[in-house]
C-alpha positions in Angstrom: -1.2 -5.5 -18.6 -1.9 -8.1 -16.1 -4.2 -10.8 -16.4 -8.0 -10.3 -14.7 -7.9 -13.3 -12.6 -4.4 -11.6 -11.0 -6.6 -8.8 -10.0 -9.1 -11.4 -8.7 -6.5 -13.3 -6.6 -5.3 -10.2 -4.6 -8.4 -9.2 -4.0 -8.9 -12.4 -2.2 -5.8 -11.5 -0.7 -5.7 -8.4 0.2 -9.8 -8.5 1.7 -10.7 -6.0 -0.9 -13.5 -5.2 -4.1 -11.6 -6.2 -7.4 -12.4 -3.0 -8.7 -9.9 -1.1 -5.6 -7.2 -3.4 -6.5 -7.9 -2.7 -10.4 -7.6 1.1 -9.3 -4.3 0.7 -7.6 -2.7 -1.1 -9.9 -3.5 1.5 -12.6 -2.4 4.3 -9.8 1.1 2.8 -10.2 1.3 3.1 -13.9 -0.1 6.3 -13.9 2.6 7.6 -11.7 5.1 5.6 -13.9 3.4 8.2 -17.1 4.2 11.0 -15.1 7.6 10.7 -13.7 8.9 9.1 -16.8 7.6 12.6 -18.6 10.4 14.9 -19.2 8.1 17.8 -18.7 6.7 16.5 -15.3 9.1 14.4 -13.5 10.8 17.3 -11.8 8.2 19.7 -11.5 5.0 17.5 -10.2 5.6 15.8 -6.8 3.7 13.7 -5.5 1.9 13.8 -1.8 -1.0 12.6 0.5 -2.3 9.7 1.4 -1.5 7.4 -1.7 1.9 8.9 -1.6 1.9 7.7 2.2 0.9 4.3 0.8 2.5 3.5 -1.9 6.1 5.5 -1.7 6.7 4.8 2.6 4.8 2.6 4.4 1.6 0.1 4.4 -1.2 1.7 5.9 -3.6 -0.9 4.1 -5.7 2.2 3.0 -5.9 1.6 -0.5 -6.3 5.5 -2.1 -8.1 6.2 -5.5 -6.6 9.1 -6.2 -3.0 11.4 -6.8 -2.2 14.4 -5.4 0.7 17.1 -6.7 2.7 19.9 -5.6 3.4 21.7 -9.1 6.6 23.6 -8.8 5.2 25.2 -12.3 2.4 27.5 -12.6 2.1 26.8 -16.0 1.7 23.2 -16.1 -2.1 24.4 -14.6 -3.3 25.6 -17.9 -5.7 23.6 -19.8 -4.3 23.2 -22.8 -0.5 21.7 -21.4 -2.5 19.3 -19.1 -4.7 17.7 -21.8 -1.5 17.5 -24.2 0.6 16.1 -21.7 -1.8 13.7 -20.6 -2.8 12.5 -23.6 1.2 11.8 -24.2 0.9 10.1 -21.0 -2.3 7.6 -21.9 -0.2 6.6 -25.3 2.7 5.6 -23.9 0.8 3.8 -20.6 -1.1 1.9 -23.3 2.5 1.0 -25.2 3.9 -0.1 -21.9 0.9 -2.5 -20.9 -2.3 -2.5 -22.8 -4.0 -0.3 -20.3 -6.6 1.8 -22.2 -6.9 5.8 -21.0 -9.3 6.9 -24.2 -8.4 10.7 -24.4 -11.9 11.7 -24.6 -11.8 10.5 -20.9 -9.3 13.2 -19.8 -10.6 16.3 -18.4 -9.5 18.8 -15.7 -11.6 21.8 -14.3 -9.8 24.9 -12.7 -11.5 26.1 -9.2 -10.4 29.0 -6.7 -8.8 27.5 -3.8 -9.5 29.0 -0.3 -6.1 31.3 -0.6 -7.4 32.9 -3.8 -5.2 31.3 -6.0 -6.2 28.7 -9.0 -6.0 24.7 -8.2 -7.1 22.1 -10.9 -8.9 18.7 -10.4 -8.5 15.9 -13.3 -10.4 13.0 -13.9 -9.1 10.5 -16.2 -10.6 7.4 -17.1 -9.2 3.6 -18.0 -9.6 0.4 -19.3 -7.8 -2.2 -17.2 -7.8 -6.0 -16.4 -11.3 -6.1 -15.5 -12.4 -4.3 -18.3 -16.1 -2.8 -17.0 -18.9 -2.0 -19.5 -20.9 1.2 -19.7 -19.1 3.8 -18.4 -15.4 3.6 -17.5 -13.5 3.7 -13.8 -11.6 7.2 -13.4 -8.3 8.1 -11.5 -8.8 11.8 -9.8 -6.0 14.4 -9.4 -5.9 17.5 -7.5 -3.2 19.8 -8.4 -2.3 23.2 -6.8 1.0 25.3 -7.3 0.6 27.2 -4.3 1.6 24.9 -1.5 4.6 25.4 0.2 7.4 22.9 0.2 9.7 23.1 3.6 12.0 20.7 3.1 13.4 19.0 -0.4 11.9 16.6 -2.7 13.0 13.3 -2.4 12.6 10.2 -5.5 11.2 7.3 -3.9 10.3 3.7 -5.2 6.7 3.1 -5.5 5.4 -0.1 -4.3 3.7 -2.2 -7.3 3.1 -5.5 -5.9 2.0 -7.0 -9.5 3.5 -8.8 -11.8 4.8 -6.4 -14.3 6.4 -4.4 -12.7 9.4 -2.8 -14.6 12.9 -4.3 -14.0 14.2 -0.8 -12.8 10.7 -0.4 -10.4 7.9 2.5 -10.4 9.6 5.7 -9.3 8.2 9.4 -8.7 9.2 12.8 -6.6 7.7 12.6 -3.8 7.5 15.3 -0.3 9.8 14.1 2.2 8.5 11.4 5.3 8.2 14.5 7.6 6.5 16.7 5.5 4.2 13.9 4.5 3.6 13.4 8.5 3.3 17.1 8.9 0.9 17.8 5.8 -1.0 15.1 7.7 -1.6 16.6 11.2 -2.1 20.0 9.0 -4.9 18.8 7.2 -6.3 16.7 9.9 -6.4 20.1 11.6 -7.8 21.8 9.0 -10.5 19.6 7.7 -10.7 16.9 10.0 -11.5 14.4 7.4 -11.6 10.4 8.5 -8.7 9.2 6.2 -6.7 11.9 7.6 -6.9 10.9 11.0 -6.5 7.2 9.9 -3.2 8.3 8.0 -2.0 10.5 11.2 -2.5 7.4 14.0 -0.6 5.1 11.5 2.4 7.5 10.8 2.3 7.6 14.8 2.2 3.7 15.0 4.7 3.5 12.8 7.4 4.0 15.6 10.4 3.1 13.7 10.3 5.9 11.4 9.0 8.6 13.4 11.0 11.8 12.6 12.5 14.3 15.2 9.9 16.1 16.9 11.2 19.4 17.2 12.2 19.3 13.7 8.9 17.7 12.8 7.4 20.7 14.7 9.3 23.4 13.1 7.6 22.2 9.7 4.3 21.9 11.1 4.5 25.6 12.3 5.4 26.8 8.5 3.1 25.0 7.1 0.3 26.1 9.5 1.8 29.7 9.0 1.4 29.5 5.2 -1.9 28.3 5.9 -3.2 30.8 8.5 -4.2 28.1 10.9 -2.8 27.8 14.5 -0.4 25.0 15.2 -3.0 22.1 16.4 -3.8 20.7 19.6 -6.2 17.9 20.3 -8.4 20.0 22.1 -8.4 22.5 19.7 -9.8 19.9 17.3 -12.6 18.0 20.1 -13.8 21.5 19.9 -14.5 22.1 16.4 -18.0 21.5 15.2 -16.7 19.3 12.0 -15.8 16.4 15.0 -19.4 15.3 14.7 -18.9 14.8 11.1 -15.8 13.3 11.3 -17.5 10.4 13.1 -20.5 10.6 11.0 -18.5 10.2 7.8 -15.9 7.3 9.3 -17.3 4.6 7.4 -18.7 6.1 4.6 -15.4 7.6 3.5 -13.0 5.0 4.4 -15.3 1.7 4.0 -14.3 0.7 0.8 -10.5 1.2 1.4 -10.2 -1.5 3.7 -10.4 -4.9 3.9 -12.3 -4.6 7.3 -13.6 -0.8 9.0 -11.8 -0.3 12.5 -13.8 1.6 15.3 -13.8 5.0 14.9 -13.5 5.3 18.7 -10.4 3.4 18.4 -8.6 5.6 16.4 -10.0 9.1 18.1 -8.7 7.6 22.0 -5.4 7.6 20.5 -4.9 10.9 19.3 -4.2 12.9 22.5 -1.2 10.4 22.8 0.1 11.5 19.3 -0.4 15.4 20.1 1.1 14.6 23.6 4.4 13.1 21.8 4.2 16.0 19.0 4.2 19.0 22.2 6.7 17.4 24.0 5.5 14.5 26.4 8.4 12.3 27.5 8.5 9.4 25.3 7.0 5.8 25.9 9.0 2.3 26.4 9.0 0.6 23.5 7.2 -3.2 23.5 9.2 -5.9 23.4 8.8 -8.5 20.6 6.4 -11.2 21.5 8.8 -14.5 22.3 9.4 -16.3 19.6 9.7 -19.7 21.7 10.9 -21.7 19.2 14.8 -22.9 18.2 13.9 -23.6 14.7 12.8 -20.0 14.0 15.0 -19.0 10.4 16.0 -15.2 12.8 17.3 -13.7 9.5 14.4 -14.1 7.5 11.5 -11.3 7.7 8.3 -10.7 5.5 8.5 -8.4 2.9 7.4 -4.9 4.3 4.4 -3.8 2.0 1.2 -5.7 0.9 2.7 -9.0 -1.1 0.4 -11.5 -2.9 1.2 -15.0 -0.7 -0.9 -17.1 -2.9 -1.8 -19.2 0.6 -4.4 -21.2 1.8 -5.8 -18.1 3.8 -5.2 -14.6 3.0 -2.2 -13.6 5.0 -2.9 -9.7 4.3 -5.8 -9.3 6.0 -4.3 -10.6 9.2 -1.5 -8.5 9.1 -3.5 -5.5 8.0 -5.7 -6.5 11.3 -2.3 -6.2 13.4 -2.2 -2.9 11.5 -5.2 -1.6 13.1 -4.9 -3.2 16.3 -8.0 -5.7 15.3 -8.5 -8.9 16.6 -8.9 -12.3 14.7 -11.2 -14.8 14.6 -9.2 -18.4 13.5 -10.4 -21.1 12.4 -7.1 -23.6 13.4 -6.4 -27.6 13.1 -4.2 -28.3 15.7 -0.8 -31.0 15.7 -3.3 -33.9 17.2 -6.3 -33.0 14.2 -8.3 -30.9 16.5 -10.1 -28.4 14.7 -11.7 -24.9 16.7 -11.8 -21.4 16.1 -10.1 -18.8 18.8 -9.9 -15.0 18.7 -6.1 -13.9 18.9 -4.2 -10.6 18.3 -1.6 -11.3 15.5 1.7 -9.8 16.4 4.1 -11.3 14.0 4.8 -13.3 10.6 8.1 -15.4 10.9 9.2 -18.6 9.0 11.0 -21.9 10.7 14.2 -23.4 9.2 12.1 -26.0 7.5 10.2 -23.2 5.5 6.8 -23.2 7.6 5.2 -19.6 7.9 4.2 -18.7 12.0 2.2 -16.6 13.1 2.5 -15.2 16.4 -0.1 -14.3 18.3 -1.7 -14.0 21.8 -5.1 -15.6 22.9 -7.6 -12.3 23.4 -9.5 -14.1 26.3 -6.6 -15.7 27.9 -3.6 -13.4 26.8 -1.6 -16.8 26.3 1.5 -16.7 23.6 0.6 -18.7 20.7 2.3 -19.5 17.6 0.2 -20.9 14.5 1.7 -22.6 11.3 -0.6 -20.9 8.4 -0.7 -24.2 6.4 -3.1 -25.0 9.6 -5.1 -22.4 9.4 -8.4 -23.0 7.6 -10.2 -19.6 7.6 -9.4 -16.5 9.4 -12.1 -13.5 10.1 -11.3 -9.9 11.0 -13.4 -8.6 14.0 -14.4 -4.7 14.7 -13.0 -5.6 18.4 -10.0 -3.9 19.3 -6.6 -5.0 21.2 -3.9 -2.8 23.0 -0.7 -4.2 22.4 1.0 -6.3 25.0 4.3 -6.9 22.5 5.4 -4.8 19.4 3.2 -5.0 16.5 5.7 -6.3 14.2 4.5 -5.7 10.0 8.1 -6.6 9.6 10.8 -7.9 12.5 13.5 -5.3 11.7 11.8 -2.1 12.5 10.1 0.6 10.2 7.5 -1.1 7.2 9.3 1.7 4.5 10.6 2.3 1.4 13.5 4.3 1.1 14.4 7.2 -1.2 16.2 5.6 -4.4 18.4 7.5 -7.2 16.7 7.8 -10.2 17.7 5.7 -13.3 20.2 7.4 -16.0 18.2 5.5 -18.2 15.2 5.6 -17.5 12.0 6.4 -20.6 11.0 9.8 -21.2 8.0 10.7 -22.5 8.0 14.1 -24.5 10.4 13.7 -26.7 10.0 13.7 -30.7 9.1 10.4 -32.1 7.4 7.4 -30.3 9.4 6.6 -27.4 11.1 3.0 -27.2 10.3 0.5 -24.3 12.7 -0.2 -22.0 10.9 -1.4 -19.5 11.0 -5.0 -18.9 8.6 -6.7 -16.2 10.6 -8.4 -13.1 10.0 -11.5 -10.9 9.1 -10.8 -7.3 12.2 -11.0 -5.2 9.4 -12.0 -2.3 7.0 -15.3 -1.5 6.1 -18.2 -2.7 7.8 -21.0 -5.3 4.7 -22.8 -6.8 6.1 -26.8 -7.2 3.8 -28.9 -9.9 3.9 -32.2 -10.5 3.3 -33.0 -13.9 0.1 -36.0 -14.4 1.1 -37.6 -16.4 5.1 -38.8 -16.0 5.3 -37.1 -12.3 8.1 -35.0 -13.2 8.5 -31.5 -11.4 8.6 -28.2 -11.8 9.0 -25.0 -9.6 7.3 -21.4 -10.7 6.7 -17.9 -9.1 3.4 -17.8 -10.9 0.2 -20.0 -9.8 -0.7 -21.6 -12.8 -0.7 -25.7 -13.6 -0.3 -25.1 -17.4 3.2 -27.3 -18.2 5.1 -26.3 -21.7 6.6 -29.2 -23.7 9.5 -31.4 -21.4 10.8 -34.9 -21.4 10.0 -37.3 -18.5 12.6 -38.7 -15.9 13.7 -41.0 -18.8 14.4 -37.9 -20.9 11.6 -39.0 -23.7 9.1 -36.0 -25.0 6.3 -36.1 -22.4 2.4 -35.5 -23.9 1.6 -34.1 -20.3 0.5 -30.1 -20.6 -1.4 -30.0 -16.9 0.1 -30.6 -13.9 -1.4 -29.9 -10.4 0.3 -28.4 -7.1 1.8 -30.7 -4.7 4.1 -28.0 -2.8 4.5 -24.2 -2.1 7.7 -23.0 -1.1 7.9 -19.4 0.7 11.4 -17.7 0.3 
């Protein structure tokens, strides 16, 4: 298991409340636990929002809970779900030290609106933070009546934390397009505010946007299984829940975020998306904002989901402001020493030859191209005021922010087996970001880690004599 003050540093990264990062990070293990079940990891897969989020693209809507297709009916039944789970909290706790006390587990059958029986579980844990009194739980909703147009497909789950295993997260997941389908369903449906959220950023998310007629022809099943029409987006300014919808916009997705975007934002938007979906002739793409520069390293690009920069200023909540089309307010020192603040729309993350992060960006009052070195930057503030692109919104350079599909392991743990399963999972470094360089105090001697820490093991000095120095302190951070 992680260390607390990891769970404290992303939070000041990624803009959030420790206790959402805690969540996610136990999200990932859990979904580790039940693809890594022999019983489960073919039968339960995995959909929705956090399935949006973690498996395909960063939405910076951080989830707290799973949903699951179950392929078998039988995996519904009480007793099967509290054995299995409780298999699935002992070997979590092997794997990391994360505590799911099995008194915690509990899941309550319900009639679903079709007639048929759906589950919801609770379970709780004991993470890095490690709360008193009562304990944080991770919800599931399960239901074996859903149907499943097109095939499964095993992604990679993003775990952007330390230990995450050698061979990576993994779980069955619905396909992109039924994802984005299952989206505009249930936005339809239910008109909920994280389902329009999700169904503006699948939109956004030009790159990977799937064939239209084929995307249709899975809506119309869906819908059809349902017993709903095929939605338009007057068919939904119509229905009486769009008051709510508004009503419930920051009360549902306010702790999710790092900053709430105007609901009125999102909602002008969607009569494009229903446009594109019926058939409306496609838009010209933006062009990249300029990058102006010669010393611009072209073949480098940020990694594509949330990453823990360690900077100065938190990088992830400006790029989760370009996300949401959300202007800035930075706080800059200039080349000469000047020091102001100006509100810019962020565009772009790139990195110069010399290993200085830009960010590109255009002046909201002026519309002037700017380019900022984020050593310079001393504070940046997300505003609740909105910017239309002039330039592609670039997460990353190269197109779609996505993970792809991934074969699964041959050897990979199962859980269900007779006897107490052997690790195999072994934590690995982060292939992204920064290179902490420390300078030992006491012969000057230096040393280059992926962690942020100043703690120095036992070396020799230049002269190649034992050292007595065990603290060092940060004189350079390299971003690769």
């Amino acid at each position: 298991m992680i260390g607390r003050q990891e769970i404290m540093d992303l939070a000041r990264e990624f803009g959030l409340d420790p206790n959402v990062v805690e969540k996610d990070y136990v999200l990932g293990w859990f979904l580790a636990g039940i693809f890594n079940h022999v019983a489960l990891r073919s039968s339960w897969v995995f959909k929705g929002g956090t399935c949006l989020k973690k498996c395909y693209f960063e939405t910076y809507r951080f989830s707290e809970d799973l949903d699951f297709t179950l392929t078998d009916a039988g995996h519904l039944k009480q007793e099967f779900l509290v054995t299995t789970f409780s298999e699935i909290a002992r070997w979590i706790y092997d794997e990391t030290g994360i505590e799911v006390p099995v008194e915690t587990v509990r899941f309550d059958s319900y009639e679903n609106p079709r007639g048929r029986t759906s589950v919801q579980g609770r379970v709780g844990y004991r993470g890095p933070l490690q709360p008193a009194g009562s304990l944080p739980r991770i919800r599931l909703d399960l239901t074996d009546d859903e149907v499943l147009v097109l095939e499964p497909v095993t992604c990679k789950v993003h775990h952007p934390y330390s230990d995450e295993p050698t061979d990576g997260i993994q779980a069955l997941c619905y396909s992109y397009d039924e994802v984005f389908a299952e989206k505009v369903r249930a936005l339809a449906e239910r008109e909920r505010p994280r389902d329009l959220y999700d169904v503006i950023h699948l939109y956004r998310n030009a790159g990977a946007r799937p064939d239209r007629v084929a995307l249709m022809r899975t809506l119309q099943q869906t819908d059809e299984f349902k017993g709903i029409a095929v939605p338009t987006f007057a068919s939904l300014e119509s229905k009486p829940e769009r008051v709510e919808l508004e009503a419930e916009w920051a009360n549902m997705l306010g702790r999710q975020l790092p900053e709430l975007p105007p609901f009125e934002q999102f909602w002008r938007e969607l009569p494009e998306v229903f446009a594109w979906l019926h058939g409306a002739p496609e838009k010209v793409a933006l062009a990249p904002i300029p990058l102006r520069r010669a010393d611009v390293d072209t073949a480098w690009r940020p990694p594509a989901m949330v990453h823990a920069w360690h900077a100065g200023v938190p990088l992830e909540v400006i790029r989760f402001a370009a996300a949401n089309r959300l202007c800035v307010d930075l706080d800059y020192v200039d080349e000469q020493g000047n020091r102001g603040t100006r509100v810019i729309e962020p565009y772009s993350l790139r990195r110069t030859k010399a290993g200085d992060l830009l960010l590109y960006a255009v002046k909201h009052q002026t519309g002037e191209d700017r380019s900022y070195r984020v050593d310079r930057i001393q504070a940046a503030t997300v505003t609740r005021t909105s910017f239309t692109p002039k330039y592609a919104v670039e997460l990353t350079a190269a197109g779609p922010v996505a993970i792809p599909p991934v074969a699964r392991s041959s050897n990979s743990l199962t859980i269900g087996r007779v006897g107490r399963p052997s690790s195999r999972l072994k934590p690995a470094r982060s292939r992204y970001g920064p290179t902490y360089v420390v300078q030992c105090m006491v012969c000057g001697k230096r040393f280059s880690k992926k962690a942020y820490e100043t703690r120095l093991n036992s070396h020799k000095n230049k002269g190649g004599y034992p050292c007595p120095g065990r603290t060092g302190y940060l004189v350079e951070t390299k971003y690769s």
